[in-house]
C-alpha positions in Angstrom: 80.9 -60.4 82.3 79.8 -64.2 82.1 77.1 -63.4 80.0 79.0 -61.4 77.1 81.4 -64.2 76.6 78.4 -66.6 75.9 76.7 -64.1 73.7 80.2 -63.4 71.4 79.8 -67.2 70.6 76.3 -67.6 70.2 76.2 -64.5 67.9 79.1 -66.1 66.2 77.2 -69.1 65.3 74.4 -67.5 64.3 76.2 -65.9 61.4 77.6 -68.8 60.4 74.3 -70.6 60.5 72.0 -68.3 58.6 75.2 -66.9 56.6 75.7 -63.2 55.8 73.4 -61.1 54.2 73.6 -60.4 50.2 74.8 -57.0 49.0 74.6 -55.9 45.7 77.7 -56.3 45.0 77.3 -60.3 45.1 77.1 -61.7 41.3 73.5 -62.3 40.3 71.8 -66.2 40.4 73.7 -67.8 37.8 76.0 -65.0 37.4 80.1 -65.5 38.4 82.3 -62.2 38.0 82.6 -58.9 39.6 79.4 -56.7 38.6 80.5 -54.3 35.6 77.7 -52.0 35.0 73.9 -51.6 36.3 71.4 -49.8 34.3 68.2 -48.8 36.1 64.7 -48.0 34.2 61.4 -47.9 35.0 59.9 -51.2 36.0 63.8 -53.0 36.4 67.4 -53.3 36.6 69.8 -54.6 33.7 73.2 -55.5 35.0 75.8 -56.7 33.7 78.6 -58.8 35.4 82.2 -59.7 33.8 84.9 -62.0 34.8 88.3 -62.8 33.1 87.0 -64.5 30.0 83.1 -64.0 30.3 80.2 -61.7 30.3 76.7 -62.2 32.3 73.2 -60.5 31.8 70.6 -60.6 33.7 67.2 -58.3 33.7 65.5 -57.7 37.0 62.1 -56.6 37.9 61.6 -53.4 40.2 58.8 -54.9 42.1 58.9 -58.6 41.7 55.5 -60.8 42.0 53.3 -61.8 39.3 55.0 -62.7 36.3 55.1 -60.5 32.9 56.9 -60.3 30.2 60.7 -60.4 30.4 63.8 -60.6 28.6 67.7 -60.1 28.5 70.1 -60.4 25.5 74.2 -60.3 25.6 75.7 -60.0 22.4 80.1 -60.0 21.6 81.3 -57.4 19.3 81.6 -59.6 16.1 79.1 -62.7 17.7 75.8 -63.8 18.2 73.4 -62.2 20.3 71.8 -64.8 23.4 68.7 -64.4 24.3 66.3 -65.1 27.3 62.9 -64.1 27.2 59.6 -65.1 28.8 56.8 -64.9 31.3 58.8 -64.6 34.8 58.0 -63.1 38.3 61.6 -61.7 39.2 63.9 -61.7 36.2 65.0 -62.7 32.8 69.0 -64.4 32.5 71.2 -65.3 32.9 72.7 -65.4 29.5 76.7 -65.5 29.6 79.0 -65.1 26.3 82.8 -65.4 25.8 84.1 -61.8 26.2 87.6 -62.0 25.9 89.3 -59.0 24.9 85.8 -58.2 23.1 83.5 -55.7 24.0 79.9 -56.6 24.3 76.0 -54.8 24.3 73.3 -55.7 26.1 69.7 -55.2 26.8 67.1 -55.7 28.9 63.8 -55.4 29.4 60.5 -55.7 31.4 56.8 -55.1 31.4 57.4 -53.4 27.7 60.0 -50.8 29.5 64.0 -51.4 28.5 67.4 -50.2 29.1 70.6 -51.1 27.2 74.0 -50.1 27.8 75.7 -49.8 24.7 78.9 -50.9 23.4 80.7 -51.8 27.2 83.9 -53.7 28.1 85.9 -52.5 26.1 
């Protein structure tokens, strides 16, 4: 009996300590909002994550390691399209517009494979 009320606490602090594992539900790196939609293809993810007034891309590799050719873009119905592209090892973003009341597209892609989702948010 002694020993499971010292194990509670110690378990207790642990979590505390190394903090709780991340879900994919959690915003992406960079990324604040609730995630909106997620878009798989071949060698990634797209997803897209909205909050009250903004919109966030980002564009994740499948397997991530050596670094290849990335990139994300976000664009508002009626504004300009932002763009992140490069050489990266796990993904492309964030890129984050003003959304609103607007709908927005975006796109993403890696290793020459892409998805987009269309006109979303709406």
């Amino acid at each position: 009996m002694a020993a499971r009320l010292l194990v509670l606490p110690l378990l207790a602090g642990l979590v505390l300590l190394l903090g709780t594992p991340a879900t994919a539900a959690q915003a992406a790196p960079g990324c604040s909002g609730r995630p909106a939609k997620t878009v798989a293809f071949a060698t990634g993810e797209l997803r897209v994550y909205k909050s009250r007034t903004h919109a966030c891309a980002v564009a994740v590799a499948k397997a991530p390691g050596k670094k290849r050719a990335m990139s994300v873009t976000l664009q508002p119905r009626g504004g300009r399209v932002v763009k992140d592209s490069g050489s990266f090892t796990t993904m492309a973003g964030p890129v984050t517009v003003n959304a609103l009341n607007r709908c927005v597209r975006a796109t993403g892609a890696v290793a020459g494979k892409s998805a987009s989702t269309g006109w979303i948010l709406c």
